[in-house]
C-alpha positions as CSV (number, residue, x, y, z in Angstrom):
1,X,82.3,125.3,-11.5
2,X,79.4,124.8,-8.8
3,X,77.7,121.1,-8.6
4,X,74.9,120.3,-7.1
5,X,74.7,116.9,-5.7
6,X,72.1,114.8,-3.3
7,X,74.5,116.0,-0.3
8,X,73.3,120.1,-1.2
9,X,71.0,121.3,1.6
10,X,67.2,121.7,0.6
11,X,66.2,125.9,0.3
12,X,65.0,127.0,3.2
13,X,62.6,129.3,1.1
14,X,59.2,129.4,1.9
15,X,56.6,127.0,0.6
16,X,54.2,129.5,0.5
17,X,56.3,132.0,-1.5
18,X,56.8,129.1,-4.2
19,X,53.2,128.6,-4.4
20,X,52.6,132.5,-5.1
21,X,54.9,132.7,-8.2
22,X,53.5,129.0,-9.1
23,X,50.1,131.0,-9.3
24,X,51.4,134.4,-10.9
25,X,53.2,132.3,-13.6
26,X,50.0,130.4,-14.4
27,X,48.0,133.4,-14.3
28,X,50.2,135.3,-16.7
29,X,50.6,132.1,-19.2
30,X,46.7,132.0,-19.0
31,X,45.9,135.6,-19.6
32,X,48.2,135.4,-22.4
33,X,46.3,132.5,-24.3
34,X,43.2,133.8,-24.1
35,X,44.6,136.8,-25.5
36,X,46.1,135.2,-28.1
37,X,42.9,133.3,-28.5
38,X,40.4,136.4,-28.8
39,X,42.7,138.0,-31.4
40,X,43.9,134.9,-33.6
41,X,41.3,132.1,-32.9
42,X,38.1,131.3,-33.9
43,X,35.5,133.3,-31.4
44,X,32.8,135.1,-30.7
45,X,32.4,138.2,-31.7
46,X,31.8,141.3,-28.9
47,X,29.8,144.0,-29.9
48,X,28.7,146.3,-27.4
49,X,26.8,144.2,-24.7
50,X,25.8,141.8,-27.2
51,X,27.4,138.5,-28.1
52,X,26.9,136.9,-31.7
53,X,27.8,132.7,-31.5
54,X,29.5,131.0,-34.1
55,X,27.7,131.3,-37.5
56,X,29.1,130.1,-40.4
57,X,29.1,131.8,-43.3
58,X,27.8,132.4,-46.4
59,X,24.1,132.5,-43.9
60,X,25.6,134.6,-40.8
61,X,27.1,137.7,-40.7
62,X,28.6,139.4,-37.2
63,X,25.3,141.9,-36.8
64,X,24.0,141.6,-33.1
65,X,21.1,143.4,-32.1
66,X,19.7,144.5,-35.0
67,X,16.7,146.8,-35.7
68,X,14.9,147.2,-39.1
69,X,16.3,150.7,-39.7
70,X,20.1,149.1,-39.4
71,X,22.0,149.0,-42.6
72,X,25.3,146.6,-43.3
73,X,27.2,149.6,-43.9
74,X,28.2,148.2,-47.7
75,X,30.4,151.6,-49.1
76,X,33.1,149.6,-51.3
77,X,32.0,152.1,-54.2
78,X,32.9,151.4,-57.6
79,X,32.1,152.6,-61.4
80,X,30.0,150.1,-63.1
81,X,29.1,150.6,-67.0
82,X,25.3,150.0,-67.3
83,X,24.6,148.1,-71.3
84,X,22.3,146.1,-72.4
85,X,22.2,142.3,-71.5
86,X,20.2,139.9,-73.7
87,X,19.9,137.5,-71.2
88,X,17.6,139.4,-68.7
89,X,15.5,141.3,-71.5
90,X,13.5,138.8,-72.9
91,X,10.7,136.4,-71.3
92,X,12.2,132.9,-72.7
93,X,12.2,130.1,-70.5
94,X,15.4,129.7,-71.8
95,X,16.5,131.9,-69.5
96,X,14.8,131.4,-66.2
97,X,18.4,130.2,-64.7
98,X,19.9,133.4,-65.3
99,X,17.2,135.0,-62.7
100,X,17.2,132.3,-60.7
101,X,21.1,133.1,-60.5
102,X,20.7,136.6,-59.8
103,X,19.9,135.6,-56.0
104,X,21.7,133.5,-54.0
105,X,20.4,130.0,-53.0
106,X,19.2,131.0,-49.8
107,X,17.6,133.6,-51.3
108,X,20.0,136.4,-49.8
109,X,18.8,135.6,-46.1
110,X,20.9,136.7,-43.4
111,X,21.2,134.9,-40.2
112,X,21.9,136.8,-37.1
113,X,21.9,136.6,-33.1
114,X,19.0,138.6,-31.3
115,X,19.9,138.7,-28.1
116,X,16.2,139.9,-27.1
117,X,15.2,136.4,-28.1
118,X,18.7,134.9,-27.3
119,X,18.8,133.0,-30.6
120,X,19.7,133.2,-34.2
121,X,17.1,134.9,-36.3
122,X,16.9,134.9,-40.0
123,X,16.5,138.5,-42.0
124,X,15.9,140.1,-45.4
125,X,18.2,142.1,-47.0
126,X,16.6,145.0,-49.2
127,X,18.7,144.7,-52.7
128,X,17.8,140.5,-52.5
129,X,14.0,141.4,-51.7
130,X,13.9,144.0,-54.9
131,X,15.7,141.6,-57.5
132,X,13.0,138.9,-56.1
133,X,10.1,141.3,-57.1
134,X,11.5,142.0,-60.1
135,X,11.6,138.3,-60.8
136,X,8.0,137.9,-59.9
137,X,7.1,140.2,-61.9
138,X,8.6,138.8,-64.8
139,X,7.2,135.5,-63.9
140,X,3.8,137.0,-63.9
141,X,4.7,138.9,-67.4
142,X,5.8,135.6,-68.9
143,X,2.8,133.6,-68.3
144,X,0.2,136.3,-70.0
145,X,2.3,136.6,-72.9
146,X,2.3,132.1,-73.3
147,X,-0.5,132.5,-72.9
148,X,-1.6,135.2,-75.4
149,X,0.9,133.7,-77.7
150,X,-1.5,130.7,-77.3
151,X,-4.7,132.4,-77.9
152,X,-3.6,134.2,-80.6
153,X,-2.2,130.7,-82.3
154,X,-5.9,129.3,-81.9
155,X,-7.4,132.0,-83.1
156,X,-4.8,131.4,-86.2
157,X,-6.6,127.8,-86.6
158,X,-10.7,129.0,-86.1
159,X,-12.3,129.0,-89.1
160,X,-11.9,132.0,-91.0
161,X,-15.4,133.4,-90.3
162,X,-14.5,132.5,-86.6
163,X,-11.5,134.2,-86.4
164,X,-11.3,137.2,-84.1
165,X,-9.1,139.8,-86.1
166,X,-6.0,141.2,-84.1
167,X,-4.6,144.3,-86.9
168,X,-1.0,143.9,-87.7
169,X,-0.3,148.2,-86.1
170,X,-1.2,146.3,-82.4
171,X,0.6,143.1,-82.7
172,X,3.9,145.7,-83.9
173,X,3.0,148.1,-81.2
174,X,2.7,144.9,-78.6
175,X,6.1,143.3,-80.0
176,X,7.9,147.2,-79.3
177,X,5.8,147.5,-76.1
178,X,7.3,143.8,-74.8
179,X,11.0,145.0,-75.6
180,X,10.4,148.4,-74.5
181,X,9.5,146.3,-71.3
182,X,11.9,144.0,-70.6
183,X,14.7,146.9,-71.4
184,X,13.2,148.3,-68.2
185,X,13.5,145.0,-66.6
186,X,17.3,144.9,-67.2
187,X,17.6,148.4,-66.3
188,X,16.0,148.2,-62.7
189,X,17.7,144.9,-62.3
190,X,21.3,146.6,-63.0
191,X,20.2,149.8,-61.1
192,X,19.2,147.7,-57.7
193,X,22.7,146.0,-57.6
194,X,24.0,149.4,-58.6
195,X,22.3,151.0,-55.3
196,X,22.7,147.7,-53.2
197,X,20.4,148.9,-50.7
198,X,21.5,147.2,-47.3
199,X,19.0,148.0,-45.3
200,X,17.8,145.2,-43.3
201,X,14.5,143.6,-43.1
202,X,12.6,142.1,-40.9
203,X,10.7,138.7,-40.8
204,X,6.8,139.0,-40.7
205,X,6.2,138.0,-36.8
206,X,2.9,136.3,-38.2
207,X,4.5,134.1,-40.6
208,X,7.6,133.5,-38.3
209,X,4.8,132.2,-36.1
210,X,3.7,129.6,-39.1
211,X,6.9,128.3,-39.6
212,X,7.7,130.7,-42.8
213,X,10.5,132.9,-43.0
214,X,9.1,136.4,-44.8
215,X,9.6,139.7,-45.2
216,X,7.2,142.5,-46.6
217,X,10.1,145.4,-46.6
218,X,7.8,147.7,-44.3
219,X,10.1,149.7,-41.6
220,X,11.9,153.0,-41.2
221,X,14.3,153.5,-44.0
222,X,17.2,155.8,-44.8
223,X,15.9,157.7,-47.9
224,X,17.6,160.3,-49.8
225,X,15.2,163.7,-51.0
226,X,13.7,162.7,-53.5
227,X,12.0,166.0,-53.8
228,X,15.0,168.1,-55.3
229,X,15.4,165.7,-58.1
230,X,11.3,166.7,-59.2
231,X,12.5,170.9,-58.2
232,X,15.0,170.3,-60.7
233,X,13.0,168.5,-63.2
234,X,9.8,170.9,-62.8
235,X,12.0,173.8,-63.0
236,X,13.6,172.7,-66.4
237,X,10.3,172.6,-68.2
């Protein structure tokens, strides 16, 4: 068996040779962590020239570069059965929280890296934008019906020579039209998270400027032909 002891004779090999595969090995061992480091660690995320920071989610999403006709690609397709739900037909205040839980608490806001501006940028996403219409629109339903509700209930308490007449047909035909309504409300409401537009939308640049983060959904859009579905109608009679 060989020993090495203090008497062995230093290498003769050069110090300069040493200091190359010093380098190489360093070089190798450093290429391989960041390796390792863009495909396990936490990073930014590359796309095309563009580089999106470190957003955390639910308000960030790795889009970089986006324009208003850019979609999120959503395709995870799936059969939903479309019935009736209670909840969302009716104008109750008793159930403002359900719409207010249709949306999420940031309103469905995306935040994203514009790398025209070089900073994050907060934008609409078309499905959020429809169910909060639809909510306004309730909203705006709600109050004229409290408040006919309340006309009509002092109108109940006029005297009767005071009283403005409403005939029993039109309060009926106002009770059907209501439902008839807010079945429509629950139908669009279940048909805009059926089509979960992605499209992306966004901010007003005059609001932005205010302080106020908007969107009016005006912008190229990819639409499908509408006008074969009205052929096919017109030519059914």
């Amino acid at each position: 068996m060989r020993m090495f002891s203090s008497s062995a004779k230093p290498s003769r090999r050069s110090p300069f040779r040493s200091i190359g595969l010093y380098t190489l090995l360093v070089s190798c061992i450093s290429c391989t962590s960041l390796l390792a480091l863009w495909t396990f660690g936490p990073r930014s995320v590359r796309v095309g020239w563009a580089r999106l920071g470190r957003l955390s989610p639910p308000t960030a999403t790795s889009m970089v570069g986006l324009t208003p006709s850019q979609r999120l690609a959503v395709d995870q397709r799936h059969t939903t059965i479309f019935r009736e739900h209670t909840e969302f037909m009716n104008v109750s205040r008793e159930f403002d929280h359900v719409w207010d839980e249709a949306l999420p608490s940031n309103d469905g806001f995306l935040r994203i890296f514009d790398p025209v501006a070089n900073k994050d940028v907060w934008v609409g996403v078309a499905m959020f934008h429809q169910l909060h219409c639809l909510q306004m629109i309730r909203m705006t339903l709600q109050n004229v019906v409290e408040e006919t509700n309340a006309l009509l209930a002092a109108c109940r308490e006029m005297p009767e020579h005071e009283t403005i007449t409403h005939h029993r047909g039109d309060v009926h035909s106002d009770h059907k039209s209501l439902k008839h309504a807010m079945h429509c409300f629950d139908y669009l409401r279940q048909s805009f998270i059926c089509l979960a537009d992605d499209t992306i939308e966004m901010p007003i640049p005059e609001r932005l400027a205010e302080g106020v983060i908007a969107v009016d959904g005006a912008g190229p859009r990819q639409c499908r032909n509408a006008s074969k579905l009205w052929e096919l109608a017109l030519e059914s009679g």
